[in-house]
C-alpha positions as a Markdown table, in Angstrom:
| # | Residue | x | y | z |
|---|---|---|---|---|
| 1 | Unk | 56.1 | 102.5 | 110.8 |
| 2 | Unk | 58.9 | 100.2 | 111.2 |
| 3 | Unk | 59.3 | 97.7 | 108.0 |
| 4 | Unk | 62.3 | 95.0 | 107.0 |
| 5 | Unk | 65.4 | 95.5 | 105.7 |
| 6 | Unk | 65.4 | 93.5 | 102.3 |
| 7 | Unk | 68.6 | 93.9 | 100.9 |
| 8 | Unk | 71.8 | 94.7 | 102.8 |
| 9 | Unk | 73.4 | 97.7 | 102.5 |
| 10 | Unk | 76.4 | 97.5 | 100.9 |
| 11 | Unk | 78.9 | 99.9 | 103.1 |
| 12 | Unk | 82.6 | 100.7 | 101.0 |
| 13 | Unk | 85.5 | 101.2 | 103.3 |
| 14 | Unk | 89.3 | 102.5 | 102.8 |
| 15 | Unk | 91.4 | 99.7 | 101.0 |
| 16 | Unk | 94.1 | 99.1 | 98.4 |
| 17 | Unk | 92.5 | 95.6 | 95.8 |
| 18 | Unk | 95.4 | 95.3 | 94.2 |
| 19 | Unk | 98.7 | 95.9 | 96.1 |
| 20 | Unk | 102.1 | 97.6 | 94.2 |
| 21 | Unk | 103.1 | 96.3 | 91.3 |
| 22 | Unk | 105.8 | 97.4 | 88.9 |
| 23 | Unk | 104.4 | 99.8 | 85.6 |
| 24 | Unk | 107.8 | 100.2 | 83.7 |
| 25 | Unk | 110.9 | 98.2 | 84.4 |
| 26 | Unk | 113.2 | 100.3 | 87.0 |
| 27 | Unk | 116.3 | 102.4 | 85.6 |
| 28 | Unk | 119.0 | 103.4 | 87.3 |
| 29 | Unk | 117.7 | 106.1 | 89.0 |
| 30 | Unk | 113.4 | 106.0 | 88.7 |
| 31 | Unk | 110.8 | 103.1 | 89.1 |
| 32 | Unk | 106.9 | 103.4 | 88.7 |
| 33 | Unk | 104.4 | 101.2 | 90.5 |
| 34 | Unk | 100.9 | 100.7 | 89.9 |
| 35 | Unk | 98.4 | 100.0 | 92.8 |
| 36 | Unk | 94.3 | 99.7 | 92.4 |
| 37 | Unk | 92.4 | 101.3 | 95.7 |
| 38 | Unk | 88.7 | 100.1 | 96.6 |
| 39 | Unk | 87.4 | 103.5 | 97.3 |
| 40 | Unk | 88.1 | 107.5 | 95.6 |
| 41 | Unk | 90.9 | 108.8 | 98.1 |
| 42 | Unk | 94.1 | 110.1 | 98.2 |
| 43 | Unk | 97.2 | 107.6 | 98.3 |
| 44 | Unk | 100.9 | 108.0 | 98.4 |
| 45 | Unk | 103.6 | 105.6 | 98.2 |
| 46 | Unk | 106.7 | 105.5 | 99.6 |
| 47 | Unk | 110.1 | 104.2 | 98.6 |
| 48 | Unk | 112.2 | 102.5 | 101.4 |
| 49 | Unk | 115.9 | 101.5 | 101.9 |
| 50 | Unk | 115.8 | 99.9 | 105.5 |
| 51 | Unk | 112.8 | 98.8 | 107.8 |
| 52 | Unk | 109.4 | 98.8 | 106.7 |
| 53 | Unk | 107.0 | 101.6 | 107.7 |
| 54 | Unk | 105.2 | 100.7 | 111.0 |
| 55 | Unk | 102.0 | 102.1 | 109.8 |
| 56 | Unk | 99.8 | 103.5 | 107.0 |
| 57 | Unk | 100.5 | 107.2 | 108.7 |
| 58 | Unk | 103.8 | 106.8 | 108.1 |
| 59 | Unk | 103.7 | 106.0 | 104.5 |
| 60 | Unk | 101.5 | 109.2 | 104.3 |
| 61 | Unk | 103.7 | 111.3 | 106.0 |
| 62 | Unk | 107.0 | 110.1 | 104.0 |
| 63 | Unk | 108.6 | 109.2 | 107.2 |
| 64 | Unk | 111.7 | 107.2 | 106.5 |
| 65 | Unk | 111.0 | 107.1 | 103.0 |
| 66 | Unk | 114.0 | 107.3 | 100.9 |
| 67 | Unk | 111.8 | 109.0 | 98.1 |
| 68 | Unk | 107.5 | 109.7 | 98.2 |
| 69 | Unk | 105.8 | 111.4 | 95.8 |
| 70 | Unk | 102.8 | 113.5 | 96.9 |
| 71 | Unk | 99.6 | 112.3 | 98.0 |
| 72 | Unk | 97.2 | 112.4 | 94.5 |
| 73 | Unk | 93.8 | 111.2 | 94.1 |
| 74 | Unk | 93.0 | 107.8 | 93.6 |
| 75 | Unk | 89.8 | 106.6 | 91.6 |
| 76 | Unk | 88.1 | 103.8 | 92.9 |
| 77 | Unk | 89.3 | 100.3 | 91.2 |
| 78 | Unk | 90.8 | 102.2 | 88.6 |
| 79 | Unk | 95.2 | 101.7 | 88.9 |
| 80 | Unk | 96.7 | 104.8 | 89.8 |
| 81 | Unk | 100.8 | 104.8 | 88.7 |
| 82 | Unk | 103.1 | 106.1 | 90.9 |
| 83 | Unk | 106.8 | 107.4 | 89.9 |
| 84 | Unk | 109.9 | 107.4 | 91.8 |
| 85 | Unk | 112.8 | 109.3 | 91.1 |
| 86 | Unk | 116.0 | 110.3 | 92.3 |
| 87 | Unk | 116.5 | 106.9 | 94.3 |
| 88 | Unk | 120.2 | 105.7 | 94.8 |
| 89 | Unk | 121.7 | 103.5 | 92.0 |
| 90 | Unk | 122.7 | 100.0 | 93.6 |
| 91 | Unk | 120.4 | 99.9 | 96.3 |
| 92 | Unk | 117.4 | 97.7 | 97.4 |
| 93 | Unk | 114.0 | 99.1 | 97.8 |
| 94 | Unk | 110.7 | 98.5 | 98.9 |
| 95 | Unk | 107.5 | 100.3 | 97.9 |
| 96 | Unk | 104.7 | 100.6 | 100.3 |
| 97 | Unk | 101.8 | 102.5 | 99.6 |
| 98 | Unk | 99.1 | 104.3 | 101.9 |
| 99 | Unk | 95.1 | 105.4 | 101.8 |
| 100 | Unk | 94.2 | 108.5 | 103.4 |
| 101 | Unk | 91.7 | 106.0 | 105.2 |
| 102 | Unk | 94.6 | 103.7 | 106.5 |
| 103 | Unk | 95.0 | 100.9 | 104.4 |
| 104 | Unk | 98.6 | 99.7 | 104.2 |
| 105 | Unk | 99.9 | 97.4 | 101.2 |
| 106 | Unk | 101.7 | 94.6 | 101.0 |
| 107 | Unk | 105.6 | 95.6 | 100.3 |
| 108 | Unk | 106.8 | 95.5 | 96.6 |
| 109 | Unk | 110.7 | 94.5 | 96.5 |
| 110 | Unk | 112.9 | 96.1 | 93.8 |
């Protein structure tokens, strides 16, 4: 028997809530960001010297990234840190960061 829907059902999709943000000031060589995602999934940020990634697959792929960790898990509204190393001293970067559902962040300029 059909009945009413009395409450909505509350549906959680792929997102970043809190885009990159630094997590210890940059040295010469490393920076770590910190970045809060709606849902558990992976993430990976990227690291870029020139243009901006196009899309969220490119951030997960490292394409054009002058440094990207690995994808790790994120936990749901809980900040997951990421660490860069090995980027150029004297260079301008931007951090982007990716959900394995496609969420793009806003950039972070360092």
């Amino acid at each position: 028997a059909g009945g009413a829907l009395t409450e909505p059902l509350a549906i959680a999709t792929s997102g970043i809530t809190a885009p990159p943000a630094e997590a210890a000031p940059a040295t010469t060589t490393t920076y770590s960001v910190s970045t809060t995602t709606k849902i558990a999934e992976e993430l990976r940020c990227g690291a870029y010297a020139a243009a901006a990634p196009a899309s969220a697959a490119e951030v997960l792929a490292g394409t054009g990234a002058a440094a990207a960790p690995p994808a790790a898990p994120a936990v749901a509204g809980t900040p997951t840190t990421v660490a860069f190393t090995g980027l150029e001293q004297d260079t301008s970067y931007t951090v982007y960061c990716a959900t394995a559902g496609g969420a793009l962040s806003a950039g972070l300029a360092f």
